[in-house]
N, C-alpha and C positions, 0 to 999 in steps of 0.2 A: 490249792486255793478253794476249792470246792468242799475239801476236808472241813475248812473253817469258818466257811458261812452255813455245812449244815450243824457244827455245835455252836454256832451263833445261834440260831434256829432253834435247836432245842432248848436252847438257856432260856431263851425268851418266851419260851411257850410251857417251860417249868417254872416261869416264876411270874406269870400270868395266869397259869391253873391255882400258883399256891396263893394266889389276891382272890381270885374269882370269886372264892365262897363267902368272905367276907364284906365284898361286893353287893352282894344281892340280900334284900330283907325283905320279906312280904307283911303286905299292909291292912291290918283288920278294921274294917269296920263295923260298928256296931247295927246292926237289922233293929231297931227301936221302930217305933210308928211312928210316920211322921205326923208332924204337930206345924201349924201355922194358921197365923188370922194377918185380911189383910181388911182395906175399906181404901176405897175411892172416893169423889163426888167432884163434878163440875157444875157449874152455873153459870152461863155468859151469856147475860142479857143482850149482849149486841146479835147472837148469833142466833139465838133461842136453843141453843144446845145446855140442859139441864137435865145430867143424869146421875146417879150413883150406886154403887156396889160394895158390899160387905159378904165377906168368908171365911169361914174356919173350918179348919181339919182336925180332927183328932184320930190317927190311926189310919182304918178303915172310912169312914164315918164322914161325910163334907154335907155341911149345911150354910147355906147362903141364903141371898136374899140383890135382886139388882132394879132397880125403878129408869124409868127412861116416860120424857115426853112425846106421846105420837103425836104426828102430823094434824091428826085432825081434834087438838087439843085433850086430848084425854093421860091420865097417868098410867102407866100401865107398868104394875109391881109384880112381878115375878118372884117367890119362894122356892128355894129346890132343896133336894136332900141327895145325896146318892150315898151308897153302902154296897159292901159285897152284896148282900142277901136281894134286897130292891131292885139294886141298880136304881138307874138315875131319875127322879120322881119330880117334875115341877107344879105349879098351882099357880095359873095366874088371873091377875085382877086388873078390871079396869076400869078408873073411877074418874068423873068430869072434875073437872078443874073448877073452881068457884071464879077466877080472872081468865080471860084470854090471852094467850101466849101472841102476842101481835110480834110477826118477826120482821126486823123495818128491813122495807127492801128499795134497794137502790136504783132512780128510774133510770131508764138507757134510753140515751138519745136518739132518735130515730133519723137516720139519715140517708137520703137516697142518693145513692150515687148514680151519676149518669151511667147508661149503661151504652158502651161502644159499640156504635152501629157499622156492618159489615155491610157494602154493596159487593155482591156477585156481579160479573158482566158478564152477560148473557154466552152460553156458552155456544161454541160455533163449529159446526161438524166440516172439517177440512176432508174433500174425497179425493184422492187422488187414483190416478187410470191405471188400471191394470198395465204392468209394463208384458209385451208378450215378447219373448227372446227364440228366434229360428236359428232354428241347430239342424244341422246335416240329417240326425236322426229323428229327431221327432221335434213338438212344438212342447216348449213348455211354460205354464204361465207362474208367473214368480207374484203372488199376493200383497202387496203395501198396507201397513195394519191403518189405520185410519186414525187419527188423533185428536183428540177433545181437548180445549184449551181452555186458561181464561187471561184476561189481559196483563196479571201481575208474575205472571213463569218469566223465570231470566233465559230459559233454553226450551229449544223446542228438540225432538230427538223423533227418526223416522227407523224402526226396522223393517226386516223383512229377514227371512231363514240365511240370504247368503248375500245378504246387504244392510249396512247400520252407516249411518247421517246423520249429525249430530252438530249444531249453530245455536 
């Protein structure tokens, strides 16, 4: 039995070597420069978001150009170029707007919510006396920790090292 699962075995694996080469093709790509232009541009008056950009590659070589509105009305155009040799080179401008970019802004309601007032009740130091326990050999005094309350605790809890009370 063993005889014939191992020329199973090699059937399978001489007629999976003789596909394999056929199998595989490798993939060439051409190394060309890349080449691409693109351009953007938004405008939305409700938001005052008015920007746009333009760019092109040829090879090495990117030359652009992107404009955007600041904050404090002004336009501010950006030029850039970058190339191997450069590297990356921008130039910018920034020129007043002849209208005011007014961005309408929506009022919020002002509302005061009450705010939930907390009474504390005064807090009230409970002492309770040293219990003193006489033992054959010697006296010893067992400490009761002391407890600070306020009137809304559902339980009150009393320790001490070799006694706990708990209502």
């Amino acid at each position: 039995m063993a005889f014939k699962f191992f020329a199973l075995f090699a059937l399978v694996s001489a007629a999976s070597a003789a596909v394999l080469p056929v199998a595989i093709k490798s993939i060439e790509y051409q190394d060309g420069p890349a080449e691409y232009q693109f351009a953007y541009s938004v405008h939305d008056d409700h938001t005052g978001d008015i920007k746009s950009q333009q760019e092109e590659r040829h090879g090495d070589n990117v030359k652009g150009q992107y404009t955007l509105i600041d904050a404090d009305g002004y336009r501010r155009i950006v030029d850039y170029t970058a190339d191997e040799h450069n590297g990356f080179n921008a130039v910018v401008h920034r020129e007043p707007l002849g209208q005011k970019i007014v961005k309408t802004v929506v009022p919020v309601a002002k509302v005061v919510a009450p705010i939930a007032q907390h009474y504390a009740a005064p807090v009230t130091k409970i002492a309770y006396p040293v219990q003193k326990i006489a033992l054959p050999v010697a006296k010893v005094a067992i400490p009761v920790q002391k407890a600070a309350y306020s009137n809304n605790l559902a339980t009150v809890s009393f320790s001490a090292p070799s006694l706990s009370y708990n209502y």
